[in-house]
N, C-alpha and C positions, 0 to 999 in steps of 0.2 A: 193244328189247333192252338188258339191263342186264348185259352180260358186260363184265369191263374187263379190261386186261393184268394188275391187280393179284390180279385172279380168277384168270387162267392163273399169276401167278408162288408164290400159295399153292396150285394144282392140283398145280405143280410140287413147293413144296417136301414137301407130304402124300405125292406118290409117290414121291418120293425114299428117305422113310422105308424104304417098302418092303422087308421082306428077306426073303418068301418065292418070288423069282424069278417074281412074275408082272407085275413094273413094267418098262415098256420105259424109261421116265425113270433110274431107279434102276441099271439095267444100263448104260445111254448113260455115269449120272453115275461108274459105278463103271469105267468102261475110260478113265476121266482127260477132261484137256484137250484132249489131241491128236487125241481120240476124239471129243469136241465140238464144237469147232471143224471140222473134218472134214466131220460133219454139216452143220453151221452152211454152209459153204461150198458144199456141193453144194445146201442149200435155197438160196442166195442165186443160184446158175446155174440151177437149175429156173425159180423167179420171174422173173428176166428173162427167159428163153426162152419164158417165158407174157408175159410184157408185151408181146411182139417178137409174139406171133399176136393171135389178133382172139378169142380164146376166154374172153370173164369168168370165169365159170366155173373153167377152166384157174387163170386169174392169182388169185383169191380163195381156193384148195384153196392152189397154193404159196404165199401170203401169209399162210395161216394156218399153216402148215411152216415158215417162216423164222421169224414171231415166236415159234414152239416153241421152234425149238431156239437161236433168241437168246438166249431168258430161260434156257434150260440154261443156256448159255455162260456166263450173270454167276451163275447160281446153283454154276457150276464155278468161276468165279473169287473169289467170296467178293464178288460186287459185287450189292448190292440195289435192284432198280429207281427205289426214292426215289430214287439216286443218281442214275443215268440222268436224272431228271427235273429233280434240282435243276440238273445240268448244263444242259440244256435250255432253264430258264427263266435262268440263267445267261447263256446265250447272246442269248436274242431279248431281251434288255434292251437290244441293242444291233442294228444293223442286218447283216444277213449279210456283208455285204462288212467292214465294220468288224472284225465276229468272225474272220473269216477273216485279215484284215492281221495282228491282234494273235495267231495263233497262229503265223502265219510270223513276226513279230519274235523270238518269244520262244523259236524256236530257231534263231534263230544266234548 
């Protein structure tokens, strides 16, 4: 399988386009952030409550629900997945605990 998140986040931004009301993407992006996130947040409680049963199945349908409407979220917030990624490799440059100290130092 050659599908990557980069495929889902130009799936997204193509239907986005959309303005003859037949894009679910387009309608989600058009009721805002609040309306995003929203989403966002009920696929992130679905997915656990599939992680918490024994149903793969289950957990792979909400798995692929949450990385939808994640990349909504950054295509609502004006944030482009490169982004997401540079942070990322940003991060494993260094070991997790390490990463983690320096973002508690650096707010207080």
């Amino acid at each position: 399988m050659s599908f990557t998140l980069e495929d889902l986040e130009a799936r997204i931004a193509a239907r986005a386009a959309v303005t003859d009301g037949s894009s679910y993407t387009a309608r989600l992006l058009g009721d805002g952030m609040g309306k995003c996130a929203q989403k966002l947040g009920e696929e992130a409680v679905e997915t656990v409550i599939a992680a918490l049963g024994s149903d793969r199945a289950a957990l792979t349908a909400e798995s692929a629900d949450l990385l939808y409407h994640l990349l909504v979220v950054l295509r609502a917030g004006g944030v482009p997945l490169s982004s997401v990624f540079e942070e990322l490799e940003r991060r494993t440059a260094q070991s997790g605990l390490e990463e983690k100290a320096s973002r508690t130092e650096s707010r207080e």
